[in-house]
C-alpha positions as CSV (number, residue, x, y, z in Angstrom):
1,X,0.0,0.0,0.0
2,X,1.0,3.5,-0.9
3,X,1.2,6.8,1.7
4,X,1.7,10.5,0.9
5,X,4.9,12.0,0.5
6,X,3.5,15.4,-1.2
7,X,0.7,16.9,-0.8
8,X,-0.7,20.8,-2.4
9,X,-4.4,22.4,-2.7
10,X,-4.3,20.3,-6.8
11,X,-2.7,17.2,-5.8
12,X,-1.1,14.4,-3.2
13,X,1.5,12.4,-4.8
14,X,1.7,8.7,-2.9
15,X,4.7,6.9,-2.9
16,X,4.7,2.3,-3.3
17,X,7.7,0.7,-2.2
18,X,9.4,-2.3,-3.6
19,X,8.7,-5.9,-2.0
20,X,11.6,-7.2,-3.2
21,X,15.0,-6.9,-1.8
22,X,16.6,-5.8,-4.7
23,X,15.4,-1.9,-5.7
24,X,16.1,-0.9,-9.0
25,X,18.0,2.9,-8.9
26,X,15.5,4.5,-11.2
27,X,11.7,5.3,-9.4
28,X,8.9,5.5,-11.7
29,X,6.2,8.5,-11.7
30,X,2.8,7.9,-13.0
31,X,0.6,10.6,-14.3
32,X,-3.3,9.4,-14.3
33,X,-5.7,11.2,-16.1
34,X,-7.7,13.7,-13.9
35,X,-10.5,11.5,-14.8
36,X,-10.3,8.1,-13.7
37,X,-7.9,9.4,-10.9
38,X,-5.0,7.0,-10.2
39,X,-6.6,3.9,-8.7
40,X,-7.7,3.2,-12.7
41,X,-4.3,1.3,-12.5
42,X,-4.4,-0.3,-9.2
43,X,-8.2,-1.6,-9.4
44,X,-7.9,-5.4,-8.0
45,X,-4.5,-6.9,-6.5
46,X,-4.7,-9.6,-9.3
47,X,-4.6,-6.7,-12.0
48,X,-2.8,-3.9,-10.4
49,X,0.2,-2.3,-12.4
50,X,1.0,-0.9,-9.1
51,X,1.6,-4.4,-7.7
52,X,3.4,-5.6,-10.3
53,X,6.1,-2.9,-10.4
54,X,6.5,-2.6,-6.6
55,X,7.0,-6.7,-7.3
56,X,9.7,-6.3,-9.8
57,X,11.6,-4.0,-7.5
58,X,10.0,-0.3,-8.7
59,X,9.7,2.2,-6.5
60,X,5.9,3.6,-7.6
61,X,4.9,7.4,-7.7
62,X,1.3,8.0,-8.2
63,X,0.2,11.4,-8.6
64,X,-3.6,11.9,-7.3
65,X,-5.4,14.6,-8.4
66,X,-8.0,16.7,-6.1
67,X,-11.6,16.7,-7.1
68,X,-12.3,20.0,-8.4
69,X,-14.9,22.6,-6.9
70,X,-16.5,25.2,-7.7
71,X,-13.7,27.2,-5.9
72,X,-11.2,25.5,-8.3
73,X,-12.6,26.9,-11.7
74,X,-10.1,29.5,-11.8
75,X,-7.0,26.9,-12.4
76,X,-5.5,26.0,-15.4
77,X,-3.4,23.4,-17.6
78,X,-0.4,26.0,-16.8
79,X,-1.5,25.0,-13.0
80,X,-1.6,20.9,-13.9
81,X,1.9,21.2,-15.2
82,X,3.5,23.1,-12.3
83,X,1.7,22.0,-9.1
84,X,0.9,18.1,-10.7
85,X,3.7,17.6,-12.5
86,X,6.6,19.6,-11.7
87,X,6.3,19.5,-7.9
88,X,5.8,15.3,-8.1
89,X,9.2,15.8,-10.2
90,X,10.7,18.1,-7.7
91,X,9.6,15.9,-4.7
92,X,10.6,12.9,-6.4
93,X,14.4,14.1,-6.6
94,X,14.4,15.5,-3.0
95,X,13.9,12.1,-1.9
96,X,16.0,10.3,-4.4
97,X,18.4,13.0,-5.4
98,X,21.0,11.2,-7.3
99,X,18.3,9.0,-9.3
100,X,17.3,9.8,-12.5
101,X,13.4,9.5,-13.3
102,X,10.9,7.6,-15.5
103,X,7.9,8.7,-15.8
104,X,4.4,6.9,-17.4
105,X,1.0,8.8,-18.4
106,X,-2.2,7.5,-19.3
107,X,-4.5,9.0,-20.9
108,X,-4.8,13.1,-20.7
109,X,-2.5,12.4,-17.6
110,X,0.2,10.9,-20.7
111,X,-0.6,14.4,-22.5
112,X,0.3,16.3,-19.5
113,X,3.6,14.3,-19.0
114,X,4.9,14.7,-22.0
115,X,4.4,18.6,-22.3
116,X,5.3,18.9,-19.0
117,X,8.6,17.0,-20.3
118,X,9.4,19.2,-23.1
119,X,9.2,21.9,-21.2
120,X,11.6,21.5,-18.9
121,X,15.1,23.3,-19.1
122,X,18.2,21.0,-20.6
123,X,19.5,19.9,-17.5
124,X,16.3,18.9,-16.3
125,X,15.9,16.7,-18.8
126,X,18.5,15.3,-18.5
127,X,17.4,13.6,-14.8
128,X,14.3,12.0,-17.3
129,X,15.7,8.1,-17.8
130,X,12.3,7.4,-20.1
131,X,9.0,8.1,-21.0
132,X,6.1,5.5,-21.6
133,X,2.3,6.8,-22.7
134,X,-0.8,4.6,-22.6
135,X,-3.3,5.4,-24.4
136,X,-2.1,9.5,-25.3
137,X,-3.0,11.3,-28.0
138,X,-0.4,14.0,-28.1
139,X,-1.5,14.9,-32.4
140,X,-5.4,16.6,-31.6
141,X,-5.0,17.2,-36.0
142,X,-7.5,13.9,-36.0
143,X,-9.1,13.3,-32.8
144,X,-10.9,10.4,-34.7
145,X,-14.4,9.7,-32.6
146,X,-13.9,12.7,-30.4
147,X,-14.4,15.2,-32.7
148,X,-17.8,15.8,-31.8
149,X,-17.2,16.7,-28.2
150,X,-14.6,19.1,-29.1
151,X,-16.4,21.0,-31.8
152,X,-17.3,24.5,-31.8
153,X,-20.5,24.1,-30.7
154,X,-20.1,21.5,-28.2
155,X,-17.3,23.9,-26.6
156,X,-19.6,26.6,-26.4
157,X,-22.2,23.8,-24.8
158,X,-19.8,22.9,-22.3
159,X,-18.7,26.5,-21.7
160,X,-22.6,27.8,-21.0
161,X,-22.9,25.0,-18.7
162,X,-19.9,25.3,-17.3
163,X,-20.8,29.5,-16.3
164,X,-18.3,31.6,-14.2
165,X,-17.4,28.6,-11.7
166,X,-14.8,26.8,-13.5
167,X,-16.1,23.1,-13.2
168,X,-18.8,21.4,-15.2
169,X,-20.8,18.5,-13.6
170,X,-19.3,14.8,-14.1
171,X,-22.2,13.7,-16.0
172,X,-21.1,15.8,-18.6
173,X,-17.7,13.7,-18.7
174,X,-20.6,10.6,-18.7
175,X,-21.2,11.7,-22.4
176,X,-18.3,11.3,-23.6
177,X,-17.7,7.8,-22.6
């Protein structure tokens, strides 16, 4: 089982340990969707990604993401990056400062990574051993099926539902699924 090692008003970041005697250098940071939220991967012992990595000697980041408010509509993707992403990063290599890092997203959390990743200075980068996506689309020039929820007029659905709070109910998100 996993405890908290970070935690900020968009995020708590949950560290896994290894069961195995032998650690492996390199920890591994996971970036879940803000969706599915990070138990998506950790469902059922018998299918947990977790459990497997911890059981191959992994040391497991998770990064879990708050459920948004009303008083939340005011952040933004510039807000994912640096209080999700960078500060898990930052954490990360003040607890395992001579380690370099992989990192895995899934789904928009795999989009996320990897702009957070390119954005990041040279020598940053440098501290970033690999990077694995499931199931990312980083190329929105053909969306394929979703094209209907992110046309014009749906947008401007989802934005007059939405109003001035910042957060649209999750049944809207039930739509798209």
């Amino acid at each position: 089982s996993g405890y908290v090692v970070y935690k900020n008003d968009l995020i708590e970041l949950i560290q896994y340990e290894p069961n195995t005697r032998t650690v492996k250098k390199n920890p591994l940071l996971i970036v879940p969707p803000f969706i599915n939220k990070f138990y998506i991967l950790d469902l059922q012992e018998s299918n947990s990604l977790v459990q497997h990595l911890v059981s191959q000697g992994i040391t497991v980041f998770m990064i879990s993401w708050k459920n948004p408010t009303p008083q939340d509509g005011h952040l933004t993707w510039d807000d994912y990056v640096t209080k999700g992403v960078f500060s898990s990063i930052d954490t990360i290599f003040d607890i395992y400062p001579k380690s370099r890092l992989n990192i895995s997203g899934y789904c928009i959390g795999g989009t996320l990574a990897a702009m957070s990743i390119a954005i990041l200075s040279d020598v940053e980068k440098e501290r970033i051993s690999s990077l694995t996506l499931l199931n990312t689309l980083l190329d929105f020039s053909d969306v394929g099926e979703i094209t209907h929820f992110i046309s014009e007029e749906f947008v401007q659905y989802l934005n007059n539902m939405v109003g001035t709070n910042g957060v649209f109910p999750g049944s809207v998100m039930s739509m798209v699924f």
